[in-house]
C-alpha positions in Angstrom: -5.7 -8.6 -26.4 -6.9 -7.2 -23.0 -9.3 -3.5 -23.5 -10.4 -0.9 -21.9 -14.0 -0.8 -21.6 -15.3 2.9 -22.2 -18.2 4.9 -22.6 -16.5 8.2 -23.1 -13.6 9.5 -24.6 -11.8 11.4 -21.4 -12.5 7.8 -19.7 -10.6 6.0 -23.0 -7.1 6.2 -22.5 -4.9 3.5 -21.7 -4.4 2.3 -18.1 -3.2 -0.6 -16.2 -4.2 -2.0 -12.6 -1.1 -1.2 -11.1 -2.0 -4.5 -8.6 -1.8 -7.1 -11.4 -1.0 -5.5 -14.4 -3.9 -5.9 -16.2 -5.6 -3.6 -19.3 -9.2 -4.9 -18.7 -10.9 -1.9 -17.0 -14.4 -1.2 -16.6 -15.3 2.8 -16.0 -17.3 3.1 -13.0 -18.2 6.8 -13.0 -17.4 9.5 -15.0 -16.5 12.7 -13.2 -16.0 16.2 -14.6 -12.5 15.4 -16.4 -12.0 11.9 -15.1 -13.1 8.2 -14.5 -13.6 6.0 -11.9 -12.7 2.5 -13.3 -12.5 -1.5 -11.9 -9.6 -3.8 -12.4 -12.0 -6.5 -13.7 -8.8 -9.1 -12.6 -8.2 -8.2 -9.2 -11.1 -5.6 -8.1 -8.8 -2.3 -7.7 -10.7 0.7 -8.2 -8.9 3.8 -9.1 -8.7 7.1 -11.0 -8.0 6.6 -14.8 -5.8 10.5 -15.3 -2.1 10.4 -16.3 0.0 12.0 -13.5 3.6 12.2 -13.1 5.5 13.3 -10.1 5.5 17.4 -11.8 1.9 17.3 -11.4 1.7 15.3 -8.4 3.9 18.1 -6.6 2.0 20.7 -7.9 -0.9 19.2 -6.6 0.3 19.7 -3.4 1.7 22.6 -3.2 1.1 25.3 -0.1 -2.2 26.3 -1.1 -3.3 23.1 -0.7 -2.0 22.9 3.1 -3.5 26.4 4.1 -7.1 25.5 2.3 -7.4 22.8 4.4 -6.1 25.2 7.5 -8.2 23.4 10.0 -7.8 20.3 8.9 -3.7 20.6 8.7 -3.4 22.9 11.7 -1.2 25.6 10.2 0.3 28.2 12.0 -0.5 26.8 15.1 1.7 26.7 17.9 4.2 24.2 17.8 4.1 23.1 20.8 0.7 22.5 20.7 1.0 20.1 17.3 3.7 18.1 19.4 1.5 17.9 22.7 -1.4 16.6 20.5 -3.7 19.9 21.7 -4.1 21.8 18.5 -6.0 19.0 16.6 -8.1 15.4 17.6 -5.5 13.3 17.7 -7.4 10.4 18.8 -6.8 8.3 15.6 -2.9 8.9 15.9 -2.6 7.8 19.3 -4.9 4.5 18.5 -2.4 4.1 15.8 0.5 4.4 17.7 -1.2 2.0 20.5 -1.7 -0.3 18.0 2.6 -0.4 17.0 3.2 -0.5 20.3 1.5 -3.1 21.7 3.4 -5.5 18.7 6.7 -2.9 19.4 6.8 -1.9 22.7 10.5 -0.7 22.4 11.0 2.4 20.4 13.4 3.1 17.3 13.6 4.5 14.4 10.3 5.2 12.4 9.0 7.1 9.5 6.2 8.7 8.0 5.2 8.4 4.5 3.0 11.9 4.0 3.8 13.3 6.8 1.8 16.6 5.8 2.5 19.4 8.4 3.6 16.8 11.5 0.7 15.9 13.1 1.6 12.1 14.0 5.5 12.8 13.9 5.1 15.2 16.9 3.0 12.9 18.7 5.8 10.0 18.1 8.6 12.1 18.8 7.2 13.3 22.4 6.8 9.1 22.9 10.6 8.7 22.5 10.6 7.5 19.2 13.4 8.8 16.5 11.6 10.2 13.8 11.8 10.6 10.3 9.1 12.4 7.6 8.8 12.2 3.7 6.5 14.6 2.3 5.5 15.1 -2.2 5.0 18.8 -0.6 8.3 21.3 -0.4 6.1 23.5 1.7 5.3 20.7 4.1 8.6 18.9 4.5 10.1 22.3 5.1 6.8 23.4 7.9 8.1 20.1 9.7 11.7 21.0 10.0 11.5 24.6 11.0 8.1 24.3 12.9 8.4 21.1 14.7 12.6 20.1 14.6 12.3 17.3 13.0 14.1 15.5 9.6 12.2 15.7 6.9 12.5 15.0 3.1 10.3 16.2 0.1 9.9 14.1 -2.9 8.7 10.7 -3.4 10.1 8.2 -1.2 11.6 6.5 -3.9 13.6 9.3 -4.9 14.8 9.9 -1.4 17.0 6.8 -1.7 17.1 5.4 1.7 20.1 2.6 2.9 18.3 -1.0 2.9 17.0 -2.0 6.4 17.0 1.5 7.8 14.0 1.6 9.6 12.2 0.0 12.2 8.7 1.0 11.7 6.7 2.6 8.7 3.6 4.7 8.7 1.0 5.5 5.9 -1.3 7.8 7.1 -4.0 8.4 4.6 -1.3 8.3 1.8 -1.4 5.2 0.0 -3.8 6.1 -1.8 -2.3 9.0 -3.2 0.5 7.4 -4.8 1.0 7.1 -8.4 2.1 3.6 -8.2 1.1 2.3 -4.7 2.7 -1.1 -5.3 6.0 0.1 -6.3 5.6 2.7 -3.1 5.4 -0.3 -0.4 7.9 -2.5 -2.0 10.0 0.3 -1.5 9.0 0.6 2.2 9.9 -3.0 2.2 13.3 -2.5 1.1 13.7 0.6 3.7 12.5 -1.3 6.7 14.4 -3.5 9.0 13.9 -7.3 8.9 10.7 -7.7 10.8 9.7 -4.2 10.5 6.3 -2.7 10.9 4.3 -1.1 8.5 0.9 0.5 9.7 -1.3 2.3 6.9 -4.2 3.7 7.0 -6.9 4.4 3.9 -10.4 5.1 2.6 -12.3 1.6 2.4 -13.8 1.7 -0.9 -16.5 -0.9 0.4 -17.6 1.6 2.9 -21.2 1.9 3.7 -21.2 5.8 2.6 -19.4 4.9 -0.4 -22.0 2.6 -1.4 -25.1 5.0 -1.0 -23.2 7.3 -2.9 -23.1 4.9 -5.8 -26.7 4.2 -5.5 -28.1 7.6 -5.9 -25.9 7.8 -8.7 -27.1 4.5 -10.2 -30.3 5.2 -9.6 -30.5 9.1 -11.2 -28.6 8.0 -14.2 -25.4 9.6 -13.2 -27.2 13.3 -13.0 -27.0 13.7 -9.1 -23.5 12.8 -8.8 -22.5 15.3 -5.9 -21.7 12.6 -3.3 -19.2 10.7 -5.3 -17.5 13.9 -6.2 -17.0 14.6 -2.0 -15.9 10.6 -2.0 -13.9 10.2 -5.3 -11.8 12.8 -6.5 -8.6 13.8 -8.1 -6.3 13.7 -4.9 -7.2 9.8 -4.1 -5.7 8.0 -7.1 -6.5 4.5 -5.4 -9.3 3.0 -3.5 -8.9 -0.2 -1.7 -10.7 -2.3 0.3 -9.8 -5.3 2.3 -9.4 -7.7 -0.4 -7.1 -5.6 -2.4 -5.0 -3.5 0.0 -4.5 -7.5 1.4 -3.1 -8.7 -2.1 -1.2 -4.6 -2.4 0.6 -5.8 0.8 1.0 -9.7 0.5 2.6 -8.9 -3.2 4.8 -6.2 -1.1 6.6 -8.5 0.8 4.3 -8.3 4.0 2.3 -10.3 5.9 -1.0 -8.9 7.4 -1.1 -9.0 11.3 -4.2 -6.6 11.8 -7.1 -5.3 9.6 -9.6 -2.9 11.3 -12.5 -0.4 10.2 -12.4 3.0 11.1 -16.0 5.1 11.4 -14.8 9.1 10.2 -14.9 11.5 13.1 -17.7 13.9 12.9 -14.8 16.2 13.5 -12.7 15.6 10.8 -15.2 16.3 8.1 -14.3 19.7 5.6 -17.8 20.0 4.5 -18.9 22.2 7.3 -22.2 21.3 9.4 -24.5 19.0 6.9 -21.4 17.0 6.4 -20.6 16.3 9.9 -24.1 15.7 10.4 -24.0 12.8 7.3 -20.8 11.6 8.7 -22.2 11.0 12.6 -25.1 9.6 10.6 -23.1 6.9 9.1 -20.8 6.3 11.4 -22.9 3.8 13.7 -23.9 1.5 10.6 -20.7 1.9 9.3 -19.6 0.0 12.5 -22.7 -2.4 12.4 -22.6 -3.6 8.9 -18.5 -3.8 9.0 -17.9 -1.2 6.8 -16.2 1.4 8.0 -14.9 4.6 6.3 -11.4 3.9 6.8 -8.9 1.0 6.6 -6.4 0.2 9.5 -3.6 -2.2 8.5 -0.7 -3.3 10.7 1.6 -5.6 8.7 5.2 -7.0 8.8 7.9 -7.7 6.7 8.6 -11.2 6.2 
């Protein structure tokens, strides 16, 4: 029978890889009230803590929004959010580039996350017919009354979309957030029109930072284990990289049309000056050594 290998009790309880289903686990790290383990089958790594959709709300309630006030923009002008001024949008436009050089004609499209309404805005002003699904009540309900837009809280499994209803489907930085990522795109798949588009966008576990991180914590014994904590932590449940978001999408129903790194702007770090320092530091190696921060995937449904 398939085990769990453990070293410590909080790391001991029962998981499976939600990409292949299997019970043989290896714990990578152990952080403060959780592990960091390896699908030894397919090479997912994820968080090993019990959630359910309760906790996963909670998690993401308005506080957690209005910490992160320059990251998320709140209270900004509206207008401003729409025009793409109040934040660097430069990532959401590439994105949108990116669907519409494969979809030059607009439709109907929604965002998975949509947080506070960052890319929505940006879509909407480009003509498209937008639609946003949000865990967070506060954030759903920022996107309808700040911006004018539909939005749903809840997970987009519970929102219960007809079959075919969409055209396009993003994922910004929200895959790996879900609580069963698999089950999450095949409902995308179900939502989206035949030949649809699906772009996501997520943390590359291979990154280059990712892997210094690991070494100073290899090679300390696991007592300097600050960097992993900024890099793996309880809101990112999942960490792919290009092998297994590949096989999360394949098993989805879609097939891959474009796979790109993404370096993290300096700007975008939330761990003030030293961090956006690190962050530029990496950022042209990243690039070198193709291993970028970030995943960019633009897929299809078959």
């Amino acid at each position: 029978m398939n085990t769990v290998t453990t070293s410590h009790d909080v790391a001991a309880q029962a998981c499976q890889c939600n990409l292949c289903q299997s019970e043989r686990i290896t714990v990578l790290y152990e952080l403060d009230d959780f592990a960091i383990v390896r699908c030894q089958e397919c090479g997912l790594v994820f968080l090993n803590m019990a959630l359910n959709a309760d906790k996963l709300s909670d998690m993401y309630s308005d506080n957690y929004y209005k910490e992160r006030s320059d990251y998320f923009q709140v209270d900004v002008d509206p207008d401003r959010v729409v025009s793409g001024e109040a934040v660097d949008f430069t990532n959401f436009k590439n994105g949108l580039a990116l669907l519409e050089r494969f979809r030059p004609e607009k439709g109907r499209l929604l965002d998975v996350g949509c947080a506070l309404g960052g890319f929505l805005g940006l879509a909407k002003q480009a003509g498209w017919t937008v639609t946003g699904v949000d865990i967070s009540h506060y954030a759903a309900e920022y996107c309808r009354e700040r911006l004018g837009v539909e939005a749903h809280s809840g997970l987009l499994t519970d929102i219960a979309f007809a079959d075919e209803t969409f055209d396009v489907v993003t994922l910004w930085d929200v895959v790996e957030h879900f609580e069963k990522p698999v089950e999450q795109l095949k409902e995308v798949n179900r939502i989206l029109k035949t030949g649809g588009w699906l772009l996501v966008d997520t943390p590359n576990e291979r990154s280059l930072i990712r892997s210094v991180a690991r070494l100073i914590y290899d090679i300390s014994g696991g007592r300097v284990d600050g960097p992993l904590k900024k890099l793996f932590h309880q809101f990112h449940l999942y960490y792919f990289n290009e092998n297994t978001l590949r096989r999360a999408l394949s098993d989805s129903g879609f097939e891959l049309v474009s796979l790109q790194g993404r370096p993290l702007p300096a700007d975008k770090g939330r761990a003030g000056l030293i961090g956006r320092c690190i962050v530029t530091l990496f950022s042209w190696p990243e690039k070198w050594l193709g291993r970028e921060f970030e995943l960019v995937a633009l897929a299809r449904k078959r």
